[in-house]
N, C-alpha and C positions, 0 to 999 in steps of 0.2 A: 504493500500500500504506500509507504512512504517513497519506493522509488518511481512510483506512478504517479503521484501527487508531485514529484518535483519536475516530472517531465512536462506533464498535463499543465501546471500553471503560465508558462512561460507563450506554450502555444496557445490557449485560452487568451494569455494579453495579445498575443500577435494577432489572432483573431477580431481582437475588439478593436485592435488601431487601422486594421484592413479596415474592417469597415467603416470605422469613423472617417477614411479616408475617402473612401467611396460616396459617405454623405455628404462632406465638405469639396473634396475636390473639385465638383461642378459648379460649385460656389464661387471658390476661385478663376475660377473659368472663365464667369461671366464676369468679374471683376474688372473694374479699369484701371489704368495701367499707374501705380501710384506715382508720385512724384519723389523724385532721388533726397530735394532738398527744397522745398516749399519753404522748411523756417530759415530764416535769417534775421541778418544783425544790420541795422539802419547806419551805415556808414556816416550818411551826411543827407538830411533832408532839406529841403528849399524853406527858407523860412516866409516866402510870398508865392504859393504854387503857380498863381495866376499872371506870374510876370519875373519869375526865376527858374528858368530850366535848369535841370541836371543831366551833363551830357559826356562821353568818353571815357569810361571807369577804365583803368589800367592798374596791373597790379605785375608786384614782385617779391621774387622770395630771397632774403640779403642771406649770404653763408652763415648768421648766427640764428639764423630762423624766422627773421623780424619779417615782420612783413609790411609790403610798400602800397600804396591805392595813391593811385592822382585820380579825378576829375576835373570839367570846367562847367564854366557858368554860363547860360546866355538869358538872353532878356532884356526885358523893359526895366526891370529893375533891377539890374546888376551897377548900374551908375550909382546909386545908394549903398550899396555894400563897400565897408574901409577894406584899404589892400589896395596894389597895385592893378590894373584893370589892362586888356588889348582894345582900342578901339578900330576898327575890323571898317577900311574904307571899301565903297563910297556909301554904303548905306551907315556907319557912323554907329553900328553897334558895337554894345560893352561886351568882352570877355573877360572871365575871371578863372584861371587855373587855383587847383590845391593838391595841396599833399597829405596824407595822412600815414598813420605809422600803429602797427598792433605787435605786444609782445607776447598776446595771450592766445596766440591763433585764432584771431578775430575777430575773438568775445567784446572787447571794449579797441576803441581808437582814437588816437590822437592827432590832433590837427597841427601839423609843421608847417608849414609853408603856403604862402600867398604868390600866385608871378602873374602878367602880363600876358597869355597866351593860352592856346587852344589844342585839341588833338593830339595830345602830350600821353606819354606812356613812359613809365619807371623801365629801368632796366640795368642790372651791376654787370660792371665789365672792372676786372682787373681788381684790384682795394677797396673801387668806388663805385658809388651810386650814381646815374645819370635819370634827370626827367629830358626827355625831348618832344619838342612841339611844334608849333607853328603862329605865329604872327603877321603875317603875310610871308617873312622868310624864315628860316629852320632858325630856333633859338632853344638853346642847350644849358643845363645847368645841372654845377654837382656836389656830390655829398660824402665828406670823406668820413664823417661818424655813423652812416648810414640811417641818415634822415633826418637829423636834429639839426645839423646848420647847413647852410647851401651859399654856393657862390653866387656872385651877380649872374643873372643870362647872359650868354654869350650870342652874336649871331653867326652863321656858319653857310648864310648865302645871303648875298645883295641883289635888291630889285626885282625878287623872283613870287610867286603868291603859291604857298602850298596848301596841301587838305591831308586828309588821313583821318585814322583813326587808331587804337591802339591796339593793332596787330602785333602778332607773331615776331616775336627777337629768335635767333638761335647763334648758335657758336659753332665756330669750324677754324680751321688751318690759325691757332692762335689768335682769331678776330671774333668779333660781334658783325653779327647781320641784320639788318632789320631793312624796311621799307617807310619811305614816304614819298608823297605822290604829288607833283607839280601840275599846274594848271598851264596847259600849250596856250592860251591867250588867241586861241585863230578862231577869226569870226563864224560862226554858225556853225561853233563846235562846243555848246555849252555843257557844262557839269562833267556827269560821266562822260560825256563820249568825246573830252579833253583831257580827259587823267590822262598822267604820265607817270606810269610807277617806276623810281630810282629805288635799287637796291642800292644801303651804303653800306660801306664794309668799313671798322675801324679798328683799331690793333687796341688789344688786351692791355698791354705794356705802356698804351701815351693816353696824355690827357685828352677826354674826346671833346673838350671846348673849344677845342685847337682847328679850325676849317683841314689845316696841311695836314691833319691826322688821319684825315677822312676819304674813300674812296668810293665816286658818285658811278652807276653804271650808266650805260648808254642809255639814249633817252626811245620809246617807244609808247607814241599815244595811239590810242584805240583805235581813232579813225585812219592812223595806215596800219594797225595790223587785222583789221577788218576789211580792208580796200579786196582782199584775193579772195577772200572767204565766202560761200555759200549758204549765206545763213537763211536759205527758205527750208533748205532741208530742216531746221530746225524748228520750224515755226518760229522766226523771230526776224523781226519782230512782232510782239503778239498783237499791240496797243497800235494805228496812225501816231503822230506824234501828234501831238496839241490836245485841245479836250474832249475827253470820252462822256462823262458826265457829270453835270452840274458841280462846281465846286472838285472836280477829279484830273487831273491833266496827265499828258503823260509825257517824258522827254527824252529826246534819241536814246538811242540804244549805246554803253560804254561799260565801262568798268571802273571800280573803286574800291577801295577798301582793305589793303594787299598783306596777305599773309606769305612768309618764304616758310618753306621745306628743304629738306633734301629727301633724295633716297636713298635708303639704305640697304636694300635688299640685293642683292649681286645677280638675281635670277630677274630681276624688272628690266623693262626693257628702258626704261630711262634710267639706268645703273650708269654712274660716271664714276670708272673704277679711281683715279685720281680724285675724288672729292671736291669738285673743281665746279659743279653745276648745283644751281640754284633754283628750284621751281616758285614759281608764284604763282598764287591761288585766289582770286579775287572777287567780289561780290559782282554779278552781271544782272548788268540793268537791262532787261529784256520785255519787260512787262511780264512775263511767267514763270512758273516755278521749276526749281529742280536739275537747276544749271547755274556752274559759276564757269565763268572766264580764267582761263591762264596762261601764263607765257612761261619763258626760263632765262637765268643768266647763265652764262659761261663766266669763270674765268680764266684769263689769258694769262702763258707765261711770263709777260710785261706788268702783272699785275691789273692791269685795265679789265674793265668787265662790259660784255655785250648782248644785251638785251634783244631777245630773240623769241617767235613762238616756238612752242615744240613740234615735232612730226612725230605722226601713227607708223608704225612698220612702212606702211603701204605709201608712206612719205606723203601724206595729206598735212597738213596744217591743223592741230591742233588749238581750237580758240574756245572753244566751250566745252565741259566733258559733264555727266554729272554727276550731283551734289546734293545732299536732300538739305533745303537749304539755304543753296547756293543763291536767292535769290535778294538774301539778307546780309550784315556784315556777321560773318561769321570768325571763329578763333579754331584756328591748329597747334594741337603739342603734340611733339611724339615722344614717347615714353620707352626708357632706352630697357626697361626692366621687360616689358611684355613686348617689345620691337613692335608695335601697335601705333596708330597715327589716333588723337581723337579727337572729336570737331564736336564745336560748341556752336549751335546756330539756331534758328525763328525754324518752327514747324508753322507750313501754310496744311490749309484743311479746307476750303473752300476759294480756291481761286478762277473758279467757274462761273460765281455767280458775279451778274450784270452788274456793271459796278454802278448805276441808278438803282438800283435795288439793296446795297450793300444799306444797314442800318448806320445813324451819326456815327454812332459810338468806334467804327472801323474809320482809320486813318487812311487817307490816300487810294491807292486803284485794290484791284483784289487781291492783288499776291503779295500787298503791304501787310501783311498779322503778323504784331508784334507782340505779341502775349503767352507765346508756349516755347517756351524753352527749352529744348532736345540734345540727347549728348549720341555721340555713334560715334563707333571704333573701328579702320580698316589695317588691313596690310600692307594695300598698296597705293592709298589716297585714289582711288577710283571707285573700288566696291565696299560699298559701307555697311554695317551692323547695325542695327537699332540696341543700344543699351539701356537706353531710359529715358519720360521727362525727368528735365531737375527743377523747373519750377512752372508754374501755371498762373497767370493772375487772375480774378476773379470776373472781368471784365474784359473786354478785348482795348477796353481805354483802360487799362489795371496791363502797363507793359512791364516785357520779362526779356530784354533783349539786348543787342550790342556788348552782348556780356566778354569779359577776359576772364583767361580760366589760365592756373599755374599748378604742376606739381608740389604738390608739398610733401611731403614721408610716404605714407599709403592713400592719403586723400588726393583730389582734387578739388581746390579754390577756384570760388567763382564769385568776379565781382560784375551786378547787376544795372543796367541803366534802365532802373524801374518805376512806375508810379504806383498809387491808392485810387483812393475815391475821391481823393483831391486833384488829380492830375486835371490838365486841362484836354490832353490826349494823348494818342499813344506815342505819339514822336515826342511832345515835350513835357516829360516824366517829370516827376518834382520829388525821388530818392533816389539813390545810390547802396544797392543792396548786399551784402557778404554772405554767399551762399558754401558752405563744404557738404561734399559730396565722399563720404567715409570709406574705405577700402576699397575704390573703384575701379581695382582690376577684380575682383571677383564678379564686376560685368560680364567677361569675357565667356565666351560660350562659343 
């Protein structure tokens, strides 16, 4: 009896969790898909929603842990706010950069720094800390305690008007790489389809306030690496350019936004066994979803770098590939531990419906939703995974976007350019959100 009762119990519980499983599983099933990291910690909210945006969250993680957030300001009421301010010609609006610093991984943060400029993103190269941004020209500033004092800005181009936003840094061949994107200034090529994205490359070793540090690549705007391109095969563009509906416009077709990679995989077929090629991955304005824009650099024995599109096998021209995504500013890390690429970017969900029928509460045409926030993991930055939402706002004017996302230990950091119930809409959000996302290679599947 006693050997039977010890056999007998075990499979009796195996039995009861079978079928508990069996009654819950379908449960799950039907379940929606939860979010990675809904809560968050209010970095920096508008203290006037209706006339102070929050805009270009960037973040960095300093070798002692510390961690780095800028954002900037824009608005009607950014002339009121003390600090140094950009006023942004000819329309004569105020910007307002800041810095902030957490040593609790994120729980609490501290406000360092006030500057003069826009589209600025942290990044450490070498002892120090760098914000870099834009003012009309690239203006740089840095911090050798990592984060508590800062030098004056520097500027690091004359006469020239940039944009960006806070993409993708990485490090290669002893430098920092990152991207900022020049406006060509040629008539009847406004916004996107005038970027010009410049890979800069700067050494580890020197001050990168220094312009002579710094190595700009060749220049390549949209509208000629578009000139050879067939882009009806794509459906694109999806929108006439000018208004679709009431209060909706829509504007040529380009690119913006530029994230660099490399490859790493020796079996791709954009393998540059030398380390020497730089991919850029960029939001495309297309009117539709589920494509982003990209080109590549080389660089050259000379040190000089040439910005080029890429070619398929079949040597086509590579200009669009897709991206779930892509139609948004999205963020790339690759993660050297899972050899994984992951992309932080706007889930669209309806970009079918008439954009005369779209409700207020949706910003701009259809394939503008900025409210769901989506993480996915590839191999080979082409074919992507779905891992999770990380955040959801409540409202489609409650945004969740433009987000920067950093390695930290087993997490992934996510800072958010988000609104409430106070935003005025979903492009001009009135918080700045810190989202972590807890052991996020155990996504991997």
């Amino acid at each position: 009896m006693t050997t039977r009762h010890r056999h007998t119990t075990p499979i009796r519980k195996l039995a009861g969790i079978a079928l508990l499983f069996l009654l819950v599983a379908p449960l799950y099933a039907q379940s929606p898909v939860r979010p990675l990291a809904d809560d968050y910690v209010v970095v920096y909210e508008s203290p006037n929603p209706k006339n102070i945006f929050c805009y270009t969250p960037g973040l960095a993680v300093c070798p002692g842990g510390r961690l780095v957030a800028t954002l900037d300001l824009g608005g009607g009421g950014v002339p009121k706010l003390p600090g140094p301010k950009f006023v942004r010609t000819p329309s004569k609006a105020h910007w307002q950069g800041k810095v902030f610093t957490s040593d609790d991984g994120g729980k609490t943060w501290t406000h360092r720094k006030d500057y003069g400029a826009l589209h600025a993103r942290p990044f450490v190269a070498g002892k120090s800390l760098y914000v870099l941004g834009q003012a009309h020209d690239l203006v740089i500033m840095r911090s050798d305690d990592w984060g508590k004092t800062w030098t004056d800005p520097a500027f690091l181009t004359e006469g020239g008007r940039w944009h960006q936003s806070a993409c993708s840094v990485i490090y290669a061949n002893c430098c920092v790489y990152l991207v900022m994107e020049r406006y060509s200034g040629k008539k009847g090529k406004p916004w996107a389809a005038g970027i010009i994205p410049v890979l800069m490359r700067g050494r580890l070793d020197a001050d990168l306030t220094k312009r002579e540090n710094w190595t700009f690549a060749s220049e390549l705007p949209f509208y000629e690496a578009a000139d050879d391109a067939v882009l009806d095969y794509f459906g694109v563009p999806f929108f006439k350019v000018g208004a679709v509906a009431p209060g909706r416009g829509n504007a040529p077709v380009g690119w913006l936004e530029t994230n660099v990679v490399q490859v790493h995989d020796p079996d791709h077929y954009w393998y540059d066994p030398d380390g020497k090629t730089f991919h850029l991955f960029m939001r495309a304005h297309t009117g539709g979803t589920g494509y982003a824009a990209m080109a590549k650099v080389v660089q050259k024995n000379d040190g000089s770098m040439e910005t080029m599109l890429e070619k398929t096998p079949a040597g086509k021209k590579q200009l669009f590939l897709p991206m779930p995504g892509g139609q948004m500013r999205f963020h790339i890390v690759y993660d050297e531990k899972t050899k994984l690429y992951w992309l932080l970017s706007s889930q669209a969900t309806d970009s079918m419906t008439r954009a005369e029928r779209l409700p207020p509460e949706r910003f701009g045409l259809p394939n503008n939703e900025r409210h769901r926030l989506q993480l996915h993991f590839s191999k080979n930055l082409v074919d992507w995974c779905f891992a999770g939402m990380v955040a959801v706002g409540k409202t489609p004017r409650q945004s969740r976007h433009y987000a920067s996302m950093e390695i930290d230990g087993d997490d992934l950091i996510v800072l958010s350019r988000s609104g409430n119930e106070k935003a005025v809409c979903a492009h001009n959000g009135n918080v700045i959100t810190f989202h972590r996302i807890a052991n996020f290679r155990r996504l991997v599947y």
